[in-house]
N, C-alpha and C positions, 0 to 999 in steps of 0.2 A: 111780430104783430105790435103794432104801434097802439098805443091806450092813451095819447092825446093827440090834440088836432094839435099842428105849428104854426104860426103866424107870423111870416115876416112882411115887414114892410119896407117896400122899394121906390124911392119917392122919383118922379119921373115927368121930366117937363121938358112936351112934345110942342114943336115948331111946325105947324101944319097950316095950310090952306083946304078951302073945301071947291068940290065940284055938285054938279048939281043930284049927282049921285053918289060919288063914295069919295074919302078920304087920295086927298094926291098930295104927297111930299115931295121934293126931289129925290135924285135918284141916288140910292147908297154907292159907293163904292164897288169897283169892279169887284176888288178881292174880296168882298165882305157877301156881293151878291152869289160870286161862284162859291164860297162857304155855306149859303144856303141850300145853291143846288147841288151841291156834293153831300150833304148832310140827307135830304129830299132823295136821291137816288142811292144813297150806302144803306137806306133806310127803309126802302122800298115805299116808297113815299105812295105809288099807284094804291096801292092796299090801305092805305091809312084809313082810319075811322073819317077823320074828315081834313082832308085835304084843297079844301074850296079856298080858288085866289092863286092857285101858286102856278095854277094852267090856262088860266080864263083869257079868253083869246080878244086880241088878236094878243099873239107869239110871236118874241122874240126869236133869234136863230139860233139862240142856244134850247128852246122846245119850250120857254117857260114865258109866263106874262112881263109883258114888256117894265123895261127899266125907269122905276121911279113906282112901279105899283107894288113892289115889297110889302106896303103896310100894311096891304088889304089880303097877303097873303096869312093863312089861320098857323096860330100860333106865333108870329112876327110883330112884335112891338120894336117899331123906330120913333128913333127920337135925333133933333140935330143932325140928318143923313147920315144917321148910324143904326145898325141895330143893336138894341141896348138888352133885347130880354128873347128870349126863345121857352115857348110855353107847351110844349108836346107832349104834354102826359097822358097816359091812358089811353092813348090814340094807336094803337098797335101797331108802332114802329117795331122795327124787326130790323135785323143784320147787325152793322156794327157802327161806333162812332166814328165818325173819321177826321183826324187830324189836322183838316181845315177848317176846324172849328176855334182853332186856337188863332187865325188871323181876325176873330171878331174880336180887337182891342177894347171895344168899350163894351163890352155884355155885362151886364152886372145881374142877370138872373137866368141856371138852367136849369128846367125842369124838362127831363126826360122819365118820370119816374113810372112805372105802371108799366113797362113796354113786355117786352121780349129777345131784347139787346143782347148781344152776344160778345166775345169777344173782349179783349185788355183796353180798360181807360186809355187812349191815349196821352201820351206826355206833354205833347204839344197842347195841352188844356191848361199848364202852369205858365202858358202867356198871359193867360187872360186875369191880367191884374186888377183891374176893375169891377173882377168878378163876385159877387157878396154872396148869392145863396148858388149849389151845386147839387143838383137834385136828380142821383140816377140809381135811387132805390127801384125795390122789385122787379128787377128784369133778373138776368144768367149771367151778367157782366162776368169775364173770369181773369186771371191774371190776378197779378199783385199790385197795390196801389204807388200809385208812382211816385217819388220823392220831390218828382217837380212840384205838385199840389200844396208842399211848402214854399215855393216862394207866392202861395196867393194869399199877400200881410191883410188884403179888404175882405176875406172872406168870413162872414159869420154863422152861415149856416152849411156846416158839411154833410151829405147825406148817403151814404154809397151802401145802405143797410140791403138785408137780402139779395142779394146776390149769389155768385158764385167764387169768388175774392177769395184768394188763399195768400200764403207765405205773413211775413212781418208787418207789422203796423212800422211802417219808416219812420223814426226821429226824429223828421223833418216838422212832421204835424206840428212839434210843437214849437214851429215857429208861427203859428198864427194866434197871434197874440188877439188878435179882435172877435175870436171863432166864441158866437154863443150854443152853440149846439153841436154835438159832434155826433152819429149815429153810423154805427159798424156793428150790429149787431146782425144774426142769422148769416153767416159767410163761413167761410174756412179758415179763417185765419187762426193763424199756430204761433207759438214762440212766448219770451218772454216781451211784455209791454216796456218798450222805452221809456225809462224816466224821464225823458224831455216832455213826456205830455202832464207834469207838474206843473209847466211852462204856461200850460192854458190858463191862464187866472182869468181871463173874461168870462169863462162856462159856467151857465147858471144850472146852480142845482138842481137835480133830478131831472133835466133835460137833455141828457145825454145814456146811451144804448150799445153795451160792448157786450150784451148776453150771447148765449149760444155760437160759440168759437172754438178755440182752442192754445184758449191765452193764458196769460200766468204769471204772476209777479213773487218776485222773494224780498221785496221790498215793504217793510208795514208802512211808512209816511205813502208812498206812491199807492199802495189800496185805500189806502184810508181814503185820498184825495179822491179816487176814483169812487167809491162806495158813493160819497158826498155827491157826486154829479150825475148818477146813475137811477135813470127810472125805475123807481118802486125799490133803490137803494140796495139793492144785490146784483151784482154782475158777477161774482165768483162762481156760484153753488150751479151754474149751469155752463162750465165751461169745460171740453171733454180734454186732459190733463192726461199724462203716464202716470200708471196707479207707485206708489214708491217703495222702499227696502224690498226690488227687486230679487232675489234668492236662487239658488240650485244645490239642489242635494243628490248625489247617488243614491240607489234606490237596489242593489243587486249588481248583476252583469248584466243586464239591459234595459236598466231602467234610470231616470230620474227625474224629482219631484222637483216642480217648481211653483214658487209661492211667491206671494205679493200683497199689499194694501191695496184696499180696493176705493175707488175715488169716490168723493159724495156724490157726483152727477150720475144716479143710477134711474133717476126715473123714465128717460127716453129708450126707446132700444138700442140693443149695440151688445159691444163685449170686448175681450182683452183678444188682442192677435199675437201669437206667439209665435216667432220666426227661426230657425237655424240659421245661424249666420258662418259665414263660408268665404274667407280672405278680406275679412274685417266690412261684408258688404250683408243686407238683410237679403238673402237671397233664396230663400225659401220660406215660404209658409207651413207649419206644420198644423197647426188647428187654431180655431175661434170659440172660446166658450160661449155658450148661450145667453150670458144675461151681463151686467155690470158689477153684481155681487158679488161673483168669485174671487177665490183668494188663493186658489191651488189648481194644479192639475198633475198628473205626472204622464211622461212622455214615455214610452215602450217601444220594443222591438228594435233594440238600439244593438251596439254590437262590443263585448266584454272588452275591459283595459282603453278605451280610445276615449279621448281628449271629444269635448260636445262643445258648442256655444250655442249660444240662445238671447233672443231680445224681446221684449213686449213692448206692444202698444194700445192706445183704445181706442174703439171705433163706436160713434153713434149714428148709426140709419140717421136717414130723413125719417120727419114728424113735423105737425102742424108749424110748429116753430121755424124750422127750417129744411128747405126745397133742397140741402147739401148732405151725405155721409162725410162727417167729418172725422179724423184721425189727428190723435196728439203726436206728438213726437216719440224719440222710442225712450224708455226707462235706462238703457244702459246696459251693456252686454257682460252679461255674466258666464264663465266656463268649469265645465269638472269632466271629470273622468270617470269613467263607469269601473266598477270593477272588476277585478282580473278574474281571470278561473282558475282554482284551487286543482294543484295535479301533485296526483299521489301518486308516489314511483314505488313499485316493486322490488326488492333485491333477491336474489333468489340464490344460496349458497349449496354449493354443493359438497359434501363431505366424500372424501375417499380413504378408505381403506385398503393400508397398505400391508401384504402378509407377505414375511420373511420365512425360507422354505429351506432348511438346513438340509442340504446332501448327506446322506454315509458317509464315513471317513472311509477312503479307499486304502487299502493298505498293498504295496507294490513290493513286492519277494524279488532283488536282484541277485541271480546265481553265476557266476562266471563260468560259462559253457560256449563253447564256438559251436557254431557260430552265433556271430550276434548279428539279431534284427533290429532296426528302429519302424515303427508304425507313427506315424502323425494327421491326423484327422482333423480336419477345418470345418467347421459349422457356419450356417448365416448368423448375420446379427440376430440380436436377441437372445442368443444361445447363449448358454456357459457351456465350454468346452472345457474337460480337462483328457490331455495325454498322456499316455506311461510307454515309458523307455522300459524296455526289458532286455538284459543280456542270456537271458535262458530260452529256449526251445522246448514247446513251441512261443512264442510272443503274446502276453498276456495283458492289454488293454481294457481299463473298462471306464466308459465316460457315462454318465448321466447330465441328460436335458432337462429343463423346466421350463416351458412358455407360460407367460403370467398374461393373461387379457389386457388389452388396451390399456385399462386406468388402473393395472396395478402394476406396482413395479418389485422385482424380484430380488433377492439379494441371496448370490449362492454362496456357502461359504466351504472351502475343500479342503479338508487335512492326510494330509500324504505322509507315510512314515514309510522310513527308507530303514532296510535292513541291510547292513554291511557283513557281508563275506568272506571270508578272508581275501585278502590281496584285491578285492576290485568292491571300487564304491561308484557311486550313479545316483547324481541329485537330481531329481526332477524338476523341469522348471512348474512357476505357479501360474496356474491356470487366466489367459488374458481373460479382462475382463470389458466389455464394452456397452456402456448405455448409452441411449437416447430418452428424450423425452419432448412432449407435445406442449401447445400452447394454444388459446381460442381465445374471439372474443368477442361480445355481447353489448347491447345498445338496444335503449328504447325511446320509441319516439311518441311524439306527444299527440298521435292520437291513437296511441295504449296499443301499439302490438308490438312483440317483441324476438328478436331472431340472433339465435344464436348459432358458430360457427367455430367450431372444435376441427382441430388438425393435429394429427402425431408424425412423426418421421420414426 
């Protein structure tokens, strides 16, 4: 919202004759005339608020008033069989500009400002060198402002405010060295301001409007210079900025807290956008806090031990000020890891007791008597077996077994005493002796159950 009237002045001397009715010049040039009618039809010129002169018959073949009555078409100031100004403000032109507006070589004034314009500046507007004032505030114009626009050295009054204008202020600007007025203010535009716009030394102070953006300088000479030129001398405090010392903290295994500065531009609506980011790209949205004050949030329902990342930005709705939701750029992607989960293992020992089971001592009586028998007895494993040789009748053996249960293991121990006879001895052998033993084993997995698997032979 603009808070002074601008005045420029465009000094202009018209070559005309009169009729007994209306104003007849000769006739402009083809390429200048079919600029007009392209401009009239991308415009929807039918609709205009007042379009009187540019159809008024008799009609040319191309559908428009015949060649040489330009002058008397509304908004069409010629001068010299040129047209030098185009004045369509406020006349609810609609659609978009079109690029044969850059064959009017000598235009030194456009006012399209007040419309309903759609669509990107054309480039083909940084023909028009002769061009001094550029007037296509309050429309939806969108796109980014074109770099040609610097080569227009005559131009002093720039005007491209409210809009829909996004991306960088181009460097170029600040080749217009003649520019008294510069006005971008209410647009999208993001990024940091080029220093070339120090360049402007013609801009007179406090006549110039870069509020309500998404601009930002780390430069103090380049604010300084800008504060100086800026209506009512603040153009900072209302520019929507990434809030700074961006942060993330683990918060558990599923959680963590992220915090931030919160920007001075709080009093429009909006909030901070906090995104996950996902192969170095902002690819998800995860929430928008409510207002511009906050400074924290923490995110949940996250999943223990994994690597997060995360980005913020800030977003201001439209408001009286401006017809755009505009978004800063992002603060810089910060990552952490949640924490792990804490797993407590079990050991679980088992003690065995083992009981040693001393046999009788067997005592074996050999008598030398015919005849003689041997007896020998094989047991399964496991067994202690012991054998006796006897040379006496009848044959007198005697073995004792012990089975010990699975997890105990037995130790027999046999003492044999040999009594000699006269003339005949008979050693017994000692009892074989054979073990086995078992082996198992055990493993727990991490989500806590446990199986265990024991095997003997």
């Amino acid at each position: 919202m603009k808070k002074f009237v601008k005045i420029t002045f465009v000094g202009l001397i018209i070559f005309c004759g009169f009729s007994s009715s209306k104003l007849v010049i000769a006739a402009i040039p083809d390429i200048e005339r079919s600029a007009l009618i392209a401009l009239y039809n991308s415009t929807v010129g039918d609709n205009w608020t007042d379009n009187s002169g540019w159809k008024e018959t008799p009609l040319d073949a191309d559908g428009f008033a015949m060649p040489g009555e330009e002058t008397n078409w509304y908004g069409v100031t010629v001068a010299g069989e040129h047209v030098i100004k185009l004045s369509l403000g406020a006349n609810s032109l609609s659609g978009s500009i079109p690029p044969e507006l850059g064959n009017l070589s000598n235009l030194q004034g456009l006012y399209l400002f007040d419309n309903s314009l759609s669509d990107p500046i054309p480039l083909e507007l940084g023909n028009l060198l002769n061009l001094r004032v550029l007037n296509l505030s309050e429309n939806t114009i969108s796109g980014s402002i074109p770099p040609e626009l610097g080569d227009l050295w005559n131009l002093q009054d720039l005007d491209l405010g409210s809009n829909s204008l996004s991306g960088s202020i181009p460097p170029e600007l600040g080749n217009l060295s003649s520019l008294l007025l510069l006005w971008l203010s209410s647009n999208s535009l993001s990024g940091p301001i080029p220093t070339e716009l120090q360049d402007l030394i013609s801009l007179i102070d406090g006549f110039s409007d870069l509020r309500w953006n998404a601009l930002y300088t780390d430069y103090p000479a380049l604010a300084s210079f800008l504060t100086s030129k800026q209506n009512g001398g603040d153009w900072a405090s209302t520019q929507t900025i990434a809030p700074g010392n961006f942060s993330a903290q683990a918060n558990g295994t599923s959680s963590i807290d992220l915090t931030w500065d919160p920007i001075p531009y709080s009093t429009d609506p909006g909030g901070y956008e906090i995104w996950e980011i996902i192969a170095e790209e902002a690819d998800a949205l995860i929430t928008t806090t409510t207002d511009k004050t906050a400074s924290s949030i923490t995110i949940s329902g996250l999943i223990a031990g994994t690597n997060y990342s995360f980005d913020i930005l800030t977003k201001t709705d439209n408001h009286p000020n401006n017809q755009n939701t505009v978004w800063s750029e992002f603060a810089g992607t910060v990552s952490v890891i949640t924490d792990s989960v804490t797993t407590t293992t079990t050991t679980t020992t088992t003690s065995t007791t083992t009981t040693s089971t001393t046999l009788p001592s067997t005592t074996t009586t050999s008598t030398t008597l015919p005849p003689t028998t041997t007896t020998s007895t094989t047991l399964p494993p496991t067994t202690s077996t012991t054998t006796t040789s006897t040379t006496l009748p009848p044959t007198t053996s005697t073995t004792t077994t012990t089975t010990i249960p699975t997890s105990t293991t037995t130790t027999t121990s046999t003492t044999t005493t040999s009594t000699t006879l006269p003339s005949t001895t008979t050693t017994l052998p000692n009892p074989a002796k054979n073990e086995s033993g078992g082996g198992g084993g055990c493993f727990i997995s991490l989500n806590f159950w446990t199986s265990c698997n024991y095997q003997f032979t």
